[in-house]
Backbone as JSON, one array per atom type, in Angstrom:
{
  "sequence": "XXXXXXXXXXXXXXXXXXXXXXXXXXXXXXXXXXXXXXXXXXXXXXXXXXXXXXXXXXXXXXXXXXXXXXXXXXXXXXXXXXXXXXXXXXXXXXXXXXXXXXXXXXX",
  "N": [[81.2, -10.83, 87.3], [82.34, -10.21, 89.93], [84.31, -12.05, 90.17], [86.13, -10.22, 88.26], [86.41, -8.25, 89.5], [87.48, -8.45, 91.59], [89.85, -9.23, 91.08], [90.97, -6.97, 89.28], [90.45, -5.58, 91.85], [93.32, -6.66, 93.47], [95.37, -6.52, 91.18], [95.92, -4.37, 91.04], [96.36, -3.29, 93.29], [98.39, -4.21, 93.9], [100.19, -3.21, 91.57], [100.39, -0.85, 92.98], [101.89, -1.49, 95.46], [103.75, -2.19, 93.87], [104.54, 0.24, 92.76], [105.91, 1.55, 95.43], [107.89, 0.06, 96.68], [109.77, 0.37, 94.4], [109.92, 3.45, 94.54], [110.79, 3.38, 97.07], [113.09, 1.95, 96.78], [114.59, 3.62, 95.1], [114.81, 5.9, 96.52], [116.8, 5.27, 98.29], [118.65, 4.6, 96.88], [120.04, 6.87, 96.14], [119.9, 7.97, 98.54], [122.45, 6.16, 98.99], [124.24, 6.41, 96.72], [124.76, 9.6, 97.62], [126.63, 9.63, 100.1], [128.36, 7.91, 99.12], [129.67, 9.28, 97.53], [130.28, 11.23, 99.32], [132.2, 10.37, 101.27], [134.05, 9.44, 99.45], [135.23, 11.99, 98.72], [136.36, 12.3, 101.19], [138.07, 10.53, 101.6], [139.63, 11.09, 99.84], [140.55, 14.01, 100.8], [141.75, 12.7, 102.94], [143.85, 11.58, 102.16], [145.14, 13.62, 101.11], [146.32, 14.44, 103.13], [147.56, 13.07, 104.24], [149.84, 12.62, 102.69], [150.53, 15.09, 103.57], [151.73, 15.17, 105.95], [153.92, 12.98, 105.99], [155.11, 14.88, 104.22], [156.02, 16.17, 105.96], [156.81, 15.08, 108.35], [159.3, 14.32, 107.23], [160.81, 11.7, 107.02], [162.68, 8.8, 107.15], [162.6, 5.9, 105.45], [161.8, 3.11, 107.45], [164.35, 0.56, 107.18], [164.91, -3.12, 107.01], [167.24, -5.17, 107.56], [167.93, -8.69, 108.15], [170.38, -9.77, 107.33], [172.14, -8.58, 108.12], [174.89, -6.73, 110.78], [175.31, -8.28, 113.12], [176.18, -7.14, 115.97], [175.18, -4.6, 115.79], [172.46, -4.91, 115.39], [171.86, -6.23, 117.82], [173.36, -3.79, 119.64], [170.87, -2.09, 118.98], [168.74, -3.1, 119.93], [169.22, -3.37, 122.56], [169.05, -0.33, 122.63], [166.6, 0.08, 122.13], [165.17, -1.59, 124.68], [166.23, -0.05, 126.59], [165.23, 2.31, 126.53], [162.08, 1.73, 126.39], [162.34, 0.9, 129.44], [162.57, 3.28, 130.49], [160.49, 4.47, 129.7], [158.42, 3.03, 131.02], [159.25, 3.57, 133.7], [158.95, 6.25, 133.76], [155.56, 5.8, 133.42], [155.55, 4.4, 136.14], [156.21, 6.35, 138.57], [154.16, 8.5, 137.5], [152.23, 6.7, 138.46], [152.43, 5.88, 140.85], [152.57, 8.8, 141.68], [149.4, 9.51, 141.45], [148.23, 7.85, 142.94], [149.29, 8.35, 145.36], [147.32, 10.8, 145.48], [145.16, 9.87, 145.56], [145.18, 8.98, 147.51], [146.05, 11.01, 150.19], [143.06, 12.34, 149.43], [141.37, 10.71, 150.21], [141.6, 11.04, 152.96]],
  "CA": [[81.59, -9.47, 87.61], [82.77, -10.25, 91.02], [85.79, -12.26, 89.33], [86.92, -9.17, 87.55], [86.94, -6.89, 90.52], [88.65, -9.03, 92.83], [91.76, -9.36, 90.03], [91.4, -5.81, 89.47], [91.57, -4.87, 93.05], [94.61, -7.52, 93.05], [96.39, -6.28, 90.12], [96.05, -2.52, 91.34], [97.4, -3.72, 94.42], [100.36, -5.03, 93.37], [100.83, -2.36, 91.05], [100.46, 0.53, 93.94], [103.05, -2.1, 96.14], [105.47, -2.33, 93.02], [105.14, 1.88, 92.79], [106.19, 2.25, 96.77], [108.61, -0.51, 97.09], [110.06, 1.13, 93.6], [110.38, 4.6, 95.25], [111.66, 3.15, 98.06], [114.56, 1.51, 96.66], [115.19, 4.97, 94.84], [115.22, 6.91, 97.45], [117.65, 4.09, 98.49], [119.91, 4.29, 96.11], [120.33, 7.99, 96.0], [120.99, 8.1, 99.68], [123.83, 5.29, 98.92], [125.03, 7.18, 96.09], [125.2, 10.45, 98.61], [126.94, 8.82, 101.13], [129.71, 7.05, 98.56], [130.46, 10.6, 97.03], [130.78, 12.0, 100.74], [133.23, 9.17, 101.58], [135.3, 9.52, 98.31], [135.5, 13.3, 99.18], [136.72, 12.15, 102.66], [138.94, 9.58, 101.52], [141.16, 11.98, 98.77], [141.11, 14.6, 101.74], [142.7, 11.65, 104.18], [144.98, 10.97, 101.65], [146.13, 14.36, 101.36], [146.8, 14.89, 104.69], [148.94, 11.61, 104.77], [150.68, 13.6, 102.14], [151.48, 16.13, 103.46], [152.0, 14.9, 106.73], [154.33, 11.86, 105.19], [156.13, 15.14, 103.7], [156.23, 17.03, 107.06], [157.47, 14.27, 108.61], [160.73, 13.7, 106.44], [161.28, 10.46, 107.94], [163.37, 8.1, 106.65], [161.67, 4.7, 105.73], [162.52, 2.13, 107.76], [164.43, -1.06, 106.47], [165.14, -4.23, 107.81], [168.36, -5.91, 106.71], [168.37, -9.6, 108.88], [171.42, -10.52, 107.31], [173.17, -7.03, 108.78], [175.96, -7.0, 111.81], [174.9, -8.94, 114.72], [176.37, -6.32, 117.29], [174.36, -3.24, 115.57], [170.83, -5.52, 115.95], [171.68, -6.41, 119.52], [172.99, -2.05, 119.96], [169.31, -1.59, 118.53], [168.07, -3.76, 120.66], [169.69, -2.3, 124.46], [168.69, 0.92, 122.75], [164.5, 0.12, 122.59], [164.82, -1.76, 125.97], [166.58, 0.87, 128.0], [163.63, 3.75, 126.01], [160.76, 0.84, 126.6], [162.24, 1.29, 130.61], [162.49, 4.97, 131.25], [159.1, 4.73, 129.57], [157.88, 2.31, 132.62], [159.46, 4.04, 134.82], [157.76, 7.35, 134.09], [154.57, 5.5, 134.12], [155.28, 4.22, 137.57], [156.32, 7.29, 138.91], [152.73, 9.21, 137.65], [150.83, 6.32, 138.78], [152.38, 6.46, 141.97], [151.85, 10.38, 142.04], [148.04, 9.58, 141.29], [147.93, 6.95, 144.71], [149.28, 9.62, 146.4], [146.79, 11.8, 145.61], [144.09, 9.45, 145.9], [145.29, 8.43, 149.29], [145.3, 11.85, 150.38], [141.74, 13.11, 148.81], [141.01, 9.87, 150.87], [141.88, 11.16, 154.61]],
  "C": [[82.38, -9.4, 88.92], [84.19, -10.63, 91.03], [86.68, -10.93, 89.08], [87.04, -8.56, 88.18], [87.7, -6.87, 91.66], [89.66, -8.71, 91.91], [91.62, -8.15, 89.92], [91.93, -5.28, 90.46], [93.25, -5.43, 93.15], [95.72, -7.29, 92.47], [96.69, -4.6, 90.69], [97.04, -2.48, 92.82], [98.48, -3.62, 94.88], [101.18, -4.0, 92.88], [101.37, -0.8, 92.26], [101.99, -0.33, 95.14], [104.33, -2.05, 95.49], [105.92, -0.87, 93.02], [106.11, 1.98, 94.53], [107.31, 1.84, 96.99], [109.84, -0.26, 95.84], [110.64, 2.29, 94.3], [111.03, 4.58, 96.41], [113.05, 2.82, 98.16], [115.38, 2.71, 95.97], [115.63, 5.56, 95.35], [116.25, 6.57, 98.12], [118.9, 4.29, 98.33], [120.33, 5.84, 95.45], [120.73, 8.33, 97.21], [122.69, 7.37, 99.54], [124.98, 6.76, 98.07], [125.69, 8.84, 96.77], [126.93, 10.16, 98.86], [128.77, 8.24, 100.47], [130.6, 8.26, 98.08], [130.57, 11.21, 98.12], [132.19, 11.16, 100.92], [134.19, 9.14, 100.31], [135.7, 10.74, 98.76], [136.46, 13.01, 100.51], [138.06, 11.58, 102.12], [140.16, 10.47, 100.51], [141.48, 13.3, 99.82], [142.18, 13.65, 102.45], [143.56, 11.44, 103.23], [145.9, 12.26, 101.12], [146.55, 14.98, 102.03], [147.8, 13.93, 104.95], [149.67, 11.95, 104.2], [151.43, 14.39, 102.67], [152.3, 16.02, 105.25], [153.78, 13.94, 106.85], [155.42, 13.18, 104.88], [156.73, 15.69, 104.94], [157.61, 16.43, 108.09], [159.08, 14.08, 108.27], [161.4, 12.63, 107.48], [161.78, 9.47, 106.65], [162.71, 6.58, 106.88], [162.39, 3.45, 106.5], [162.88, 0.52, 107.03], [165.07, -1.93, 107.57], [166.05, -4.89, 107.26], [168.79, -7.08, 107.71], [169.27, -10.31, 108.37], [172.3, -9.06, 107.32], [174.13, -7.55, 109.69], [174.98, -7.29, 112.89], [175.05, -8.0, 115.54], [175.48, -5.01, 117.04], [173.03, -3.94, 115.91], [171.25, -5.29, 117.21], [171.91, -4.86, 119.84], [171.24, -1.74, 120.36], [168.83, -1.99, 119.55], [167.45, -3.2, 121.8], [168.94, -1.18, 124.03], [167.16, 1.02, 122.76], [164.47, -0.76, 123.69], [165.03, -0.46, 126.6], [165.17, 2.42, 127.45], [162.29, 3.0, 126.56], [161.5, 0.91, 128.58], [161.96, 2.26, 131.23], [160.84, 5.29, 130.48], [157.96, 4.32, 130.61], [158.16, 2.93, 133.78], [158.44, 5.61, 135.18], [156.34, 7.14, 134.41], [154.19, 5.36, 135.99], [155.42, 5.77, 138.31], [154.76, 8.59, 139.03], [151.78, 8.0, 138.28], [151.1, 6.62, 140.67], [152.07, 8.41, 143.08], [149.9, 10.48, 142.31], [147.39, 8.9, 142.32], [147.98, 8.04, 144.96], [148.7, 10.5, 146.48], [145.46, 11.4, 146.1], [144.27, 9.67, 147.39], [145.1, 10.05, 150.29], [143.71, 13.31, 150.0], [140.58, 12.44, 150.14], [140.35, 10.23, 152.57], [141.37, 12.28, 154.53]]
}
């Protein structure tokens, strides 16, 4: 009799471990499923905002033609250095505004 009530407790056990760890993975897999239908929702919004953004935009796609005119690349070229300078330069200009302010906050 002692046999049979150990394996009972045992088997009841198991069974009350297989119910929890059961409901657990449920509850699991209904958060996931949430979670994936939030994120699809998200994801066809973000994509019609790139829409309409994309139309807002009317930009012209850029192409790359490396067998084009040599003197229009190099143009291109001068023309994103001398923009990539006056872009440095404005930096310097605010950072030096932002010394100068330190320096006098300083004194």
């Amino acid at each position: 009799m002692l046999w049979f009530t150990l394996w009972l407790m045992l088997v009841l056990a198991t069974l009350g471990g297989v119910f929890l760890l059961g409901r657990s993975l449920w509850r699991r897999f209904r958060a996931l499923a949430r979670e994936l239908r939030r994120a699809g929702d998200e994801l066809s919004a973000l994509a019609e905002r790139v829409d309409r953004l994309t139309a807002a935009a009317d930009v012209e796609p850029v192409t790359h033609d490396l067998f084009g005119d040599r003197a229009e690349h190099q143009a291109h070229l001068r023309d994103l250095g001398a923009a990539r300078s006056a872009r440095a330069e404005i930096r310097r200009q605010r950072r030096a505004r932002t010394v100068a302010g330190w320096r006098a906050f300083t004194r």
